[in-house]
C-alpha positions in Angstrom: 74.7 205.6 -24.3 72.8 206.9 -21.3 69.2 206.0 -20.9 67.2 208.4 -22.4 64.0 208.8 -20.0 62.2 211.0 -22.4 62.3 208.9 -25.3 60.1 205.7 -26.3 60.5 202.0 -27.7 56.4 201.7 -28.2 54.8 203.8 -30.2 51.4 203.2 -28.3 53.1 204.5 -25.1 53.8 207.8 -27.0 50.8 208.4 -28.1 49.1 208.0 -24.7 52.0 210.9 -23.7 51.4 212.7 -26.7 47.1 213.0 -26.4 47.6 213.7 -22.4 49.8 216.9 -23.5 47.3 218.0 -26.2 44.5 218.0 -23.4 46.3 220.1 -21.3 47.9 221.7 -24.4 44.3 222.7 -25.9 43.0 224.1 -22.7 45.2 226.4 -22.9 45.3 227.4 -26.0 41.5 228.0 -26.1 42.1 230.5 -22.4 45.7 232.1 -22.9 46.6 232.0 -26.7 45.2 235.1 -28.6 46.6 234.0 -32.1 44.9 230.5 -31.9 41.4 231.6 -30.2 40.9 234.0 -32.9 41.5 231.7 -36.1 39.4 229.1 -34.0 36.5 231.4 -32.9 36.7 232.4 -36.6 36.2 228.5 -37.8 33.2 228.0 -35.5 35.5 225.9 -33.6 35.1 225.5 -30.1 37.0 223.2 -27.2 34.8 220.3 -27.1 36.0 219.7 -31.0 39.4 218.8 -30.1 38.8 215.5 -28.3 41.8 214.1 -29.9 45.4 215.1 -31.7 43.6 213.6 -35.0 41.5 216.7 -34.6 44.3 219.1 -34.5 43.9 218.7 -38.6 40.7 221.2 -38.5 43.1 223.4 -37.5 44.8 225.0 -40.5 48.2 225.1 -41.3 50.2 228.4 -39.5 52.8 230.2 -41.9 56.1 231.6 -41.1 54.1 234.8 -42.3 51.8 234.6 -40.0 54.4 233.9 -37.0 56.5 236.8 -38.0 53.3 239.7 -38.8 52.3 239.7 -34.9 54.6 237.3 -32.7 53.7 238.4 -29.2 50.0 237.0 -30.3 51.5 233.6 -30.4 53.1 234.3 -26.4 50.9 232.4 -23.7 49.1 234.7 -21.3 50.6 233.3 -17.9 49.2 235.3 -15.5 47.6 233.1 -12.6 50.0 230.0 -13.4 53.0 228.9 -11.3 55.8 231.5 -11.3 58.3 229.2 -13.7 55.6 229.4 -16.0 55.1 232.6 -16.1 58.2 234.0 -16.1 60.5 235.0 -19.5 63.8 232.7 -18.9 64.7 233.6 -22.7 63.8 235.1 -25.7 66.0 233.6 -28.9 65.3 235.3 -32.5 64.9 233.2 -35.7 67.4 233.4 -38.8 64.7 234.6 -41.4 65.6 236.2 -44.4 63.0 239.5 -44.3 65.7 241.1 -42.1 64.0 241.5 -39.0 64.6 238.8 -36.9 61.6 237.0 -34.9 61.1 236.7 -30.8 60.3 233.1 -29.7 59.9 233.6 -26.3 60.8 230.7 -23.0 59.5 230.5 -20.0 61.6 229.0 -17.3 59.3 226.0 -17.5 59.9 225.7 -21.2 64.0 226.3 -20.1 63.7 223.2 -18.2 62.0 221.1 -20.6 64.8 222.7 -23.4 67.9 221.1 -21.0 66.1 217.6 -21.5 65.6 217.6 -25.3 69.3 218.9 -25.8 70.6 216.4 -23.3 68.5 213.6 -25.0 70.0 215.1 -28.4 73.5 215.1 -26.8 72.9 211.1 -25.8 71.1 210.4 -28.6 74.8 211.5 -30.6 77.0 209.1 -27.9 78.2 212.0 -26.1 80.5 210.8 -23.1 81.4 212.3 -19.9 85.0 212.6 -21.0 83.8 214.4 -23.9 84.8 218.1 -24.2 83.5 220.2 -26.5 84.4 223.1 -29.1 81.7 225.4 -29.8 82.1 227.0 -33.4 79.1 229.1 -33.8 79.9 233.0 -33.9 78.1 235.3 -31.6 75.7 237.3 -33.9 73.6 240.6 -33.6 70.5 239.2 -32.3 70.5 236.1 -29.8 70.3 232.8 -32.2 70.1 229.2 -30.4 72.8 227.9 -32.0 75.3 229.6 -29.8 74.1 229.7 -26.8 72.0 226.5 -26.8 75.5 224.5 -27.1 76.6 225.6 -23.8 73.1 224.6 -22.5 73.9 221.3 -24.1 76.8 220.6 -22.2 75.4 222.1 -19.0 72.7 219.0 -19.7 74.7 216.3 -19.5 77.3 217.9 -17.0 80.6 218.5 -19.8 82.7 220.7 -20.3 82.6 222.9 -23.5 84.4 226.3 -24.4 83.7 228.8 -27.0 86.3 229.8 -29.6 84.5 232.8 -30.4 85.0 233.1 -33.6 84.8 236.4 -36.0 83.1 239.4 -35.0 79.5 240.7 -35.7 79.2 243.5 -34.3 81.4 247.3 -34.0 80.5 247.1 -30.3 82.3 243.1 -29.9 85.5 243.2 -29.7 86.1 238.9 -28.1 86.3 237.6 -31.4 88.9 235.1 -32.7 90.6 234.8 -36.1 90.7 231.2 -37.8 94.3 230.1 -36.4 93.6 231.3 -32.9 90.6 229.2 -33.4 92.4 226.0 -33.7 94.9 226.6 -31.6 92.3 226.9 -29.1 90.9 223.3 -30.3 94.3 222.0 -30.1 94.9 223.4 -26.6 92.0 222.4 -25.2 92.0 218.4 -26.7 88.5 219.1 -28.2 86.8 216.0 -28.8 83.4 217.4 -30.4 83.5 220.5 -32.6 80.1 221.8 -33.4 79.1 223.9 -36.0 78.1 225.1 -39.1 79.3 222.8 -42.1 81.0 225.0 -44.5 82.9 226.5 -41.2 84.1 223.2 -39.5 85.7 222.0 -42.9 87.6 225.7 -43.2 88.8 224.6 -39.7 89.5 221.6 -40.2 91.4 222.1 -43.6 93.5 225.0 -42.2 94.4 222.7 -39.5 96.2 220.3 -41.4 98.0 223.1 -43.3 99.5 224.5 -39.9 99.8 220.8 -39.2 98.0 221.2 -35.4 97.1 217.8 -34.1 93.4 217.3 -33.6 93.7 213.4 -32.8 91.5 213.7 -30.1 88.1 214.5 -32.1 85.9 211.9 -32.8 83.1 213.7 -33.7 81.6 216.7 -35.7 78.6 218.0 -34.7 77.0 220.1 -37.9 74.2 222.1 -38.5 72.6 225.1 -40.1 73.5 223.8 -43.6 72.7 221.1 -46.2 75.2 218.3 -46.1 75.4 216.4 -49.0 77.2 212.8 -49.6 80.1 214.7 -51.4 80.4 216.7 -48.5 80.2 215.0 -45.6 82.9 212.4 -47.5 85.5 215.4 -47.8 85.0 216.3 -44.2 86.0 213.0 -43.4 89.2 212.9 -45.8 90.3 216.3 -44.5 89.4 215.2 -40.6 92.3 212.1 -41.6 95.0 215.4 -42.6 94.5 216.5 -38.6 94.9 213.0 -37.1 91.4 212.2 -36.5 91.0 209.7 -39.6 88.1 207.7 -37.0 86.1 210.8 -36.3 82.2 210.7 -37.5 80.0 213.3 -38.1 76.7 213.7 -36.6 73.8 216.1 -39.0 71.4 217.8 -36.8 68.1 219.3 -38.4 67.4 222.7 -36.3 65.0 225.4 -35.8 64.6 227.9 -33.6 60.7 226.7 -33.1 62.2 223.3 -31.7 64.8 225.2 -29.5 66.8 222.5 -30.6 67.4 219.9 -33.4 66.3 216.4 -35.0 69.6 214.5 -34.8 71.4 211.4 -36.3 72.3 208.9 -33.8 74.5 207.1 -36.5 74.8 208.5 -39.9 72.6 207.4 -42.2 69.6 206.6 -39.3 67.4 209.6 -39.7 66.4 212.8 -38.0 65.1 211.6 -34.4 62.7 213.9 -32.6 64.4 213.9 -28.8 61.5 215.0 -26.9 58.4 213.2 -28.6 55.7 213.7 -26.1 56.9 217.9 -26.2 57.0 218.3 -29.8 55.4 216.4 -32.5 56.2 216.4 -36.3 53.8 215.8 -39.2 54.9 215.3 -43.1 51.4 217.2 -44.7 50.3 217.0 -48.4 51.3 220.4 -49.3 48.0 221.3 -51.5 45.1 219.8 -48.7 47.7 220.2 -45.7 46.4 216.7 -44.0 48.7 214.5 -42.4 50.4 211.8 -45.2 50.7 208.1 -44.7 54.2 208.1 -42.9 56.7 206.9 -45.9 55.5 209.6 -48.2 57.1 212.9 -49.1 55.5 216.5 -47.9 55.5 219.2 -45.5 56.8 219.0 -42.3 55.2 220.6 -39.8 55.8 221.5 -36.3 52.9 221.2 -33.1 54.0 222.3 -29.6 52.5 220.1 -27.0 53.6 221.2 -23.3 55.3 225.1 -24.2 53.9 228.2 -21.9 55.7 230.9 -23.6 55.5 230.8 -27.6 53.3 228.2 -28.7 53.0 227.2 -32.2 50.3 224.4 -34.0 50.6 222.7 -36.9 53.3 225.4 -37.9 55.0 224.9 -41.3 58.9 224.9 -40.9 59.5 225.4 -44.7 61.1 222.0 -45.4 60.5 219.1 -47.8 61.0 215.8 -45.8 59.6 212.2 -45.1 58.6 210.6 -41.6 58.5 207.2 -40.1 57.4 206.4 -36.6 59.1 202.9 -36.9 61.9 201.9 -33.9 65.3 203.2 -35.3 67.3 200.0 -36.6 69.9 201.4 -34.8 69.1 202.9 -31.2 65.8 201.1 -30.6 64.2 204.6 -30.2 60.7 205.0 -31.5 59.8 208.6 -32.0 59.2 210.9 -35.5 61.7 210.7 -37.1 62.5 212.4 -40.7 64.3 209.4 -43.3 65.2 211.8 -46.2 67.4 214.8 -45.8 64.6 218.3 -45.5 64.8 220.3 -48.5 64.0 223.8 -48.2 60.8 224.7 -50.1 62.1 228.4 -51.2 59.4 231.1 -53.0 60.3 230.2 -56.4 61.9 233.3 -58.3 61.9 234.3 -61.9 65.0 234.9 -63.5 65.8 236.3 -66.9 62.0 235.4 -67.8 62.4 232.0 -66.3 60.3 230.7 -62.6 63.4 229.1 -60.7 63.3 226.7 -57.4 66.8 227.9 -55.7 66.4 224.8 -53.5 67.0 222.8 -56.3 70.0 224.1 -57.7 71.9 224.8 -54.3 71.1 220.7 -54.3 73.1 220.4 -57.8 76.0 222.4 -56.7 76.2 220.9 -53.8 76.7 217.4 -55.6 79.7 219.2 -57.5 81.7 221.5 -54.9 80.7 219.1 -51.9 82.2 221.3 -48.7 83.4 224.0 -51.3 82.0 227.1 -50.3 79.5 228.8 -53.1 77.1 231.5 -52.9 74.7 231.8 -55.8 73.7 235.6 -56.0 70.8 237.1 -58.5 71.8 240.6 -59.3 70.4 243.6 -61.6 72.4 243.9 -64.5 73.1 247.8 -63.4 73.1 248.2 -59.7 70.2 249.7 -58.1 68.0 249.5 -61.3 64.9 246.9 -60.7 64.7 247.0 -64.9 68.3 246.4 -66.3 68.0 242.5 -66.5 68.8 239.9 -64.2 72.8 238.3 -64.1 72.8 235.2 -61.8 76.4 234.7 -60.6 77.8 231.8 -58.7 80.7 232.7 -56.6 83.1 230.1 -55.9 85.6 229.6 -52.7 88.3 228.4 -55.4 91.5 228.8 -57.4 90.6 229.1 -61.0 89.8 226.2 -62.5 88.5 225.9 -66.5 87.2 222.8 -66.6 85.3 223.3 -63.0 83.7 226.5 -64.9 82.8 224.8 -67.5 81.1 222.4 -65.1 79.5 224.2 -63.0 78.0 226.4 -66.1 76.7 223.3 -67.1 75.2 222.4 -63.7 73.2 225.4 -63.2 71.5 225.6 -66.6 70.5 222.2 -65.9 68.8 223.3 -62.7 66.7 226.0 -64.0 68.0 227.0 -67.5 69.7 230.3 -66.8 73.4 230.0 -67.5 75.2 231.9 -64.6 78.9 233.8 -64.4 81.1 231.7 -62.6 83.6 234.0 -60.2 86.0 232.4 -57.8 87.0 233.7 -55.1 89.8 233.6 -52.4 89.0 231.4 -49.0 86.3 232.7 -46.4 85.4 235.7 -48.6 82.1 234.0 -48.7 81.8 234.1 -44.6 78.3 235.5 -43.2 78.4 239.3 -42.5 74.7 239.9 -41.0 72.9 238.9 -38.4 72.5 235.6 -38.9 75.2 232.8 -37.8 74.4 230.4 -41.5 75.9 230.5 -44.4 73.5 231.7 -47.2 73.6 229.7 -50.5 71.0 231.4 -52.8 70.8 235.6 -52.6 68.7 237.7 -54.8 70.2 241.2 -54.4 67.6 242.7 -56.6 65.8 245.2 -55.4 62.3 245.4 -54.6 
């Protein structure tokens, strides 16, 4: 591994990094940020208050609500600062599921600082110069990081990547590539990372072995975008021994578009690392008084930008489930935030047929069962377009017909939340994303409104 010169083996040394950002960070915040002085000025909160990050906790908690109502209030005013800090390098769109897609906004200062967290993320993986990597991510409608950010990635560290392009999202693209032009473009090229989302990759990766391609040279899978489970990550690596690459490992990243990057493995099994501590810091908050928990214990995570100039976000709530430790990684020596169980999405709970259901929790149970089988669970009105007609939850399987998986997965479900569902299988990628958004969606409700 390369050295990593962002990253940190004391914790005390981080913290120094960390409170000398905030400083600067807070300044600011109180001149330029119009969100943030007007929920402060309405607390009674003024600048001398925040001598410290342990006062950032006055602050309250910000919502993906309240991001997504007026985003250009959360846009730095930049006028008088140096020019890379006041000029728009990018502007990347979250995946949320209102349908309108929300501007997070870079300066080219905040570009630079984006090459050294994906480059420490790249090192953090064991990405080698003789690496060369196959991005996997489709182009969508509306400029998502996870495209685009991979060829940053490589541009980081100075390897070579290509872009198989695949499917199409738009009337107006016309560059896209089917499945088997996809692998032969992995095969062709010797790929030794492919990147993507889960549920893809293994689609990949299992019609490679059908078409028998050779994809000996891969040694590791880069994945993200989607939950994956023991199960799942196991029958990646059987189907990865069907292509030749029976020693290839497979490296989880957690990502948001907020982070302009990911939290990373750097062995599986080691945690979620935060790869550029003294830019972004991650707290685990009691979800009912939203104060930082002793590190070890489950809640909230939440996001705090330290040294951004475009959007800036505090104590923002990135709608997961997880718990952090600040202890060195057993593993790479790296002491940083880092996240020790696997986020779980804490989704608006629904009622179905009379019953209050978390979807979170039964996407978990079905992923135990199908593993890298593709499912989509789906909450429909019993007659189309008619908001009284009952509720029919359905769970659409990528499958061959299989009783005795029914019958399990029937059982599964009413487990979870007590609504038996209608089991439907399906042929292969008829579950593939056809909005905007380049993830696969596990849990619809197609009611109406």
């Amino acid at each position: 591994m390369n050295t990593l010169d962002d990253m940190y083996t004391r914790l005390d040394t981080l913290q120094a990094a960390r409170e000398a950002a905030f400083s600067t960070c807070m300044d600011l915040v109180f001149e330029r940020h119009d969100f943030y002085r007007e929920r402060l000025g309405g607390l009674g909160l003024k600048r001398e208050r925040f001598r410290s990050l342990a006062d950032l906790s006055l602050l309250p908690i910000t919502f993906k609500s309240d991001y997504m109502h007026a985003p250009e209030r959360f846009v730095l005013c930049t006028d008088g600062l140096p020019l890379e800090m006041r000029t728009v390098w990018d502007t990347m769109y979250t995946t949320g599921s209102s349908g309108q897609p929300t501007p997070f906004v870079s300066t080219s200062y905040d570009f630079y600082n984006i090459l050294r967290l994906q480059r420490n993320m790249l090192q953090l993986r064991g990405v080698r110069q003789t690496d060369v990597i196959a991005n996997l991510f489709p182009l969508t409608q509306a400029p998502h990081g996870a495209w685009i950010r991979v060829l940053h990635a490589a541009a980081s560290l100075n390897v070579p990547v290509f872009s198989a392009l695949p499917g199409n999202p738009s009337q107006y693209f016309t560059l896209g590539n089917r499945l088997d032009e996809v692998i032969g473009l992995i095969a062709s090229h010797r790929a030794t990372i492919l990147w993507g989302v889960p549920s893809y990759v293994y689609r990949v990766v299992q019609r490679a072995a059908e078409l028998k391609m050779d994809f000996s040279a891969v040694r590791l899978l880069f994945v993200t975008g989607e939950a994956l489970g023991d199960e799942a990550r196991l029958q990646l690596l059987q189907a990865l021994q069907g292509v030749g690459a029976a020693k290839a490992q497979i490296s989880v990243s957690y990502g948001a578009t907020e982070m302009q990057g990911g939290m990373v493995e750097c062995v599986a099994g080691s945690g979620f690392h935060n790869a550029l501590p003294a830019h972004l810091m991650v707290e685990v908050v009691d979800p009912e008084t939203h104060l930082q928990v002793p590190d070890g214990q489950p809640g909230w995570v939440v996001l705090t930008h330290l040294q951004r100039r475009g959007t800036v976000l505090l104590r923002y709530a990135l709608g997961d489930l997880s718990v952090r430790t600040q202890v060195a990684c057993p593993h790479c020596g790296v002491v940083t935030d880092r996240l020790i169980k696997t986020p779980q999405r804490v989704d608006a709970m629904l009622k179905i047929k009379g019953m209050l259901v978390h979807p979170g929790n039964v996407v978990v149970q079905l992923d135990a069962v199908l593993g890298a089988t593709p499912f989509q669970m789906g909450v429909l009105a019993a007659r189309e377009g008619q908001s009284l007609s009952g509720d029919i939850l359905e769970l659409r399987v990528e499958a061959a017909t299989d009783d005795a998986l029914e019958r399990e997965l029937i059982q599964t479900v009413k487990d979870a939340c007590g609504v038996t569902p209608i089991i439907v299988f399906v042929s292969a990628q008829s579950l593939m994303t056809s909005d905007s958004s380049w993830k696969a969606r596990k849990f619809v409700d197609h009611r109406p409104h």
